[in-house]
Backbone as numpy.savetxt, mean C-alpha at the origin, in Angstrom:
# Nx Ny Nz CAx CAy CAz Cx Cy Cz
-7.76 -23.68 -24.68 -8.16 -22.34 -24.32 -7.35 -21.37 -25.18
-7.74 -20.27 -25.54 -7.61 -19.07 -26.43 -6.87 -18.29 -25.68
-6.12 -17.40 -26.39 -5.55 -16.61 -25.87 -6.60 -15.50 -24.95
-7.71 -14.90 -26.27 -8.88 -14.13 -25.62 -9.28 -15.16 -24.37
-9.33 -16.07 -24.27 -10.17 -16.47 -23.31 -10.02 -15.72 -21.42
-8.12 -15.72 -21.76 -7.28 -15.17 -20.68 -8.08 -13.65 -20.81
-8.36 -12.84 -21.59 -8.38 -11.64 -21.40 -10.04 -11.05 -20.30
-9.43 -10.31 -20.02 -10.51 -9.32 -19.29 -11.45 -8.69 -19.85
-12.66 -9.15 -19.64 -13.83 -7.85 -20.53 -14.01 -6.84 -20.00
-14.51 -5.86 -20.83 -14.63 -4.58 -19.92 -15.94 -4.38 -19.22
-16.67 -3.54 -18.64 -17.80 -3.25 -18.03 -19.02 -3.96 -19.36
-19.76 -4.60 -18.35 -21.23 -5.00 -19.11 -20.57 -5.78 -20.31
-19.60 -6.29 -20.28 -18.86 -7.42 -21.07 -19.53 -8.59 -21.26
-19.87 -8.82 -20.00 -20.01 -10.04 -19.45 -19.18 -11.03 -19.38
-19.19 -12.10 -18.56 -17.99 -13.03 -17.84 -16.67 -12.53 -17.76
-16.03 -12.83 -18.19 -14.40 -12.32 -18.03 -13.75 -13.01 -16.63
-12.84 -12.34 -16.61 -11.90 -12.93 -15.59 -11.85 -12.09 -14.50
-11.90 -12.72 -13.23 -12.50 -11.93 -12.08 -11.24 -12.24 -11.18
-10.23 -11.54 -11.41 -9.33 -11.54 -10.41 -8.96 -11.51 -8.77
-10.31 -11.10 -8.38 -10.49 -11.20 -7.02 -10.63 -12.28 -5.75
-10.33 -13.70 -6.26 -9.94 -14.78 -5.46 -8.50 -14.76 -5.25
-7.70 -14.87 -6.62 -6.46 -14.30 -6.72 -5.54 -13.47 -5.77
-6.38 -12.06 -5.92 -5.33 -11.02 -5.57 -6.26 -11.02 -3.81
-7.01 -11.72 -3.27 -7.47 -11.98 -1.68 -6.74 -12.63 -1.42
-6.01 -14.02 -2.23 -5.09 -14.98 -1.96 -3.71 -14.12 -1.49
-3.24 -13.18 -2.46 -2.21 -12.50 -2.00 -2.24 -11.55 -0.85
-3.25 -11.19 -0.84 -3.64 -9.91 0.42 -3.28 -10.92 1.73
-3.69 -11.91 1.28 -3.90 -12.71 2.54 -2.34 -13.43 3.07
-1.66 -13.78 2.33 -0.09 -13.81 1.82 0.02 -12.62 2.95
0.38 -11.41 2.25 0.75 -9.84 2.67 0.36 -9.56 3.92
-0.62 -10.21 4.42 -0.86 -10.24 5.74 -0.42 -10.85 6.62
-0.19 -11.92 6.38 0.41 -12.94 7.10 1.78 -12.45 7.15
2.32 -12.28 6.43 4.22 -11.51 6.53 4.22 -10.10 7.79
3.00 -9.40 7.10 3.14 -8.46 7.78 2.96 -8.71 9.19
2.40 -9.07 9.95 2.23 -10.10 11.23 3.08 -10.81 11.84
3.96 -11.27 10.72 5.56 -12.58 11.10 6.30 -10.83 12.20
6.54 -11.60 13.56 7.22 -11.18 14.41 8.84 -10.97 13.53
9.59 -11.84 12.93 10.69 -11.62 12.27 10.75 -10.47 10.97
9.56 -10.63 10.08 9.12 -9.36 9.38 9.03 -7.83 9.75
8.42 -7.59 10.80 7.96 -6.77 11.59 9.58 -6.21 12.43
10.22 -7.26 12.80 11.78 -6.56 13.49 12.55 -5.96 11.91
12.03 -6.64 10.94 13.27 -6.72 9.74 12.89 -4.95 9.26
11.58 -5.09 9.24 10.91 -3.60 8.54 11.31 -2.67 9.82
11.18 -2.93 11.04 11.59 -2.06 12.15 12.80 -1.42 12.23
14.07 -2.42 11.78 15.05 -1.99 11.83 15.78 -0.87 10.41
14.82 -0.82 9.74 14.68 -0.10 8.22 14.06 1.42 8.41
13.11 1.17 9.68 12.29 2.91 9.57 10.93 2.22 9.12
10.85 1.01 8.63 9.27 1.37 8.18 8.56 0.61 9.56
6.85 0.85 9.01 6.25 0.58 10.81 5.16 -0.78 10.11
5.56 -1.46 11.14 4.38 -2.95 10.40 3.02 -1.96 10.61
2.67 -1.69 11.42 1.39 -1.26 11.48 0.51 -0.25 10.49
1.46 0.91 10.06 1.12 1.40 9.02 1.27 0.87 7.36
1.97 -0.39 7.28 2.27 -1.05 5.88 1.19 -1.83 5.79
0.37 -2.85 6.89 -0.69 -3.36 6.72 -1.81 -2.50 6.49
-1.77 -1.36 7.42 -2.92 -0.17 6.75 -2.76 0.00 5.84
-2.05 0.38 4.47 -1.30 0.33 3.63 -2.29 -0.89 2.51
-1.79 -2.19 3.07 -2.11 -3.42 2.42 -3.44 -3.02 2.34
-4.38 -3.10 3.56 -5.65 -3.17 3.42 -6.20 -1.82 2.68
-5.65 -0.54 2.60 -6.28 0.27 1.81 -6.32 0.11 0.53
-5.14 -0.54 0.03 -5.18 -1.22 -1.51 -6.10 -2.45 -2.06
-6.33 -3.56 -0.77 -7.14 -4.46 -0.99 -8.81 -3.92 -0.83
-9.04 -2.60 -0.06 -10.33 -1.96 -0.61 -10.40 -1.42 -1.78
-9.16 -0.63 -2.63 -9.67 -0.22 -3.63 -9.81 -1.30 -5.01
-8.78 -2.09 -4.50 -9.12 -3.15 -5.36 -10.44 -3.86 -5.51
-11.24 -3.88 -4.50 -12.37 -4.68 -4.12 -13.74 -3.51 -4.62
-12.86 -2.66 -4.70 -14.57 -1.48 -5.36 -14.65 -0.54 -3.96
-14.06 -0.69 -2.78 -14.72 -0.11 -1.66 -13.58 1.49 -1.76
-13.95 2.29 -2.44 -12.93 3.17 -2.32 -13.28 4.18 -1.61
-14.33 4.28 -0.62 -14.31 5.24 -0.06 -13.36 4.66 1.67
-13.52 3.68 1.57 -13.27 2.79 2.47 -11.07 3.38 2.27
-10.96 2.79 1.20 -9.81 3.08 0.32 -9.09 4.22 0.68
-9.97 5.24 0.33 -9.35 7.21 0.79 -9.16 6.77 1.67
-9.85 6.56 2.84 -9.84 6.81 3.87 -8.50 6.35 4.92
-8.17 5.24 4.72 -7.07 4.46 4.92 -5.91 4.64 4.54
-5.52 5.34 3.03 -4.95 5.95 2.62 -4.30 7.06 2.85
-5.50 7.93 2.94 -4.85 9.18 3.94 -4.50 9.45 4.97
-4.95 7.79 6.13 -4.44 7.93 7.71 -3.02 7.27 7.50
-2.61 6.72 6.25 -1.26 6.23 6.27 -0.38 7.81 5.40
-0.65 8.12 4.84 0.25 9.25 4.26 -0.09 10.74 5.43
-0.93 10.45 6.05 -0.80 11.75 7.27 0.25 10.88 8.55
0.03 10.20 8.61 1.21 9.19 9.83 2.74 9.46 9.19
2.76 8.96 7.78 3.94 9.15 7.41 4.39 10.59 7.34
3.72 11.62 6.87 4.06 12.61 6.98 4.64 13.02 8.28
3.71 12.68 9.22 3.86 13.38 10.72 4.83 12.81 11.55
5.33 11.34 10.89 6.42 10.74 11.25 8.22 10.86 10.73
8.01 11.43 9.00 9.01 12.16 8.79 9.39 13.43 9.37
8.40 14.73 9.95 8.65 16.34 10.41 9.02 15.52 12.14
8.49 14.64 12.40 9.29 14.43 14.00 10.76 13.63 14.00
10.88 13.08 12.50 12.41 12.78 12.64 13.07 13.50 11.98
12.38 14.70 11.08 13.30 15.60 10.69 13.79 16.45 11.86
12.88 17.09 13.02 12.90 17.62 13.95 14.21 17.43 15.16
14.21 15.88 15.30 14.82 15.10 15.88 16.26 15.25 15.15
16.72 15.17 14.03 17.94 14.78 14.03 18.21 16.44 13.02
17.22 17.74 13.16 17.75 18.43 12.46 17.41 18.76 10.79
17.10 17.94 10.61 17.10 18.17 8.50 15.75 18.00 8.57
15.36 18.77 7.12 14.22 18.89 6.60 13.62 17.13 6.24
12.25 17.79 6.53 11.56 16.36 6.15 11.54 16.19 4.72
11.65 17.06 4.13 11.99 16.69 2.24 12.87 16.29 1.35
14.02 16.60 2.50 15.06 16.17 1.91 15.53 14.50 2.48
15.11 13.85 2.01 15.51 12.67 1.91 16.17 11.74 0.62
16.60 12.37 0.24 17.22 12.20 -0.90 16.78 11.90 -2.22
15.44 11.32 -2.27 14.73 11.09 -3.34 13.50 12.36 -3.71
13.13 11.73 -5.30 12.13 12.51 -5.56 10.67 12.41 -5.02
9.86 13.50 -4.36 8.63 13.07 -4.23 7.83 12.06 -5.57
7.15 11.35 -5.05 6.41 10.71 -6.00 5.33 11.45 -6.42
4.73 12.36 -6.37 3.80 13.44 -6.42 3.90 14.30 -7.23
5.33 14.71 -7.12 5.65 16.59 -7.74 7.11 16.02 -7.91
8.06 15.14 -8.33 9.25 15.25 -8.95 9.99 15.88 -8.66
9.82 16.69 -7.40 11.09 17.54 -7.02 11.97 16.98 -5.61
13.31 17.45 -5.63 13.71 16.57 -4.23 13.61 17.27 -3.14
């Protein structure tokens, strides 16, 4: 086998390499962790929420799959959760929800 053989064609290529058994194999991986009761305490004790990281998983495994409206949608119920989950612990302990020490990934500012 060729090096081209490995490569990806583009649209109306025809055949190519169809990554999507693959990266279901991993989704499916990513799921299963996310689910492990020991996973789920490990991410708990960090701040993050199993429940919104698998929303997370699966909004990526729609856009990967072509379903991107499916995709937004999932997407934005995880970055409105997170949002609404940083202003109630900013609230809670006092400090701004922006300042968390890093840069937004968005707009580069801290």
């Amino acid at each position: 086998m060729s090096r081209d053989d490995d490569k990806e064609t583009g649209p109306g290529g025809g055949g190519g390499l169809d990554p999507g058994p693959e990266l279901a194999a991993v989704f499916d991986d990513l799921e299963t962790l996310l689910k492990n009761g020991d996973v789920i305490a490990a991410l708990t004790s960090r701040g993050i929420n199993g429940s919104l990281a698998l929303l997370a998983a699966d909004a990526l495994r729609a856009y990967l799959a072509g379903r991107k409206a499916d995709a937004a949608e999932d997407f934005a119920t995880v970055a409105e959760e997170i949002r609404g989950r940083l202003a109630a612990s900013a609230e809670e302990t006092g400090t701004d929800a922006g300042s968390q020490g890093e840069p937004s990934r968005s707009n580069g500012r801290r």
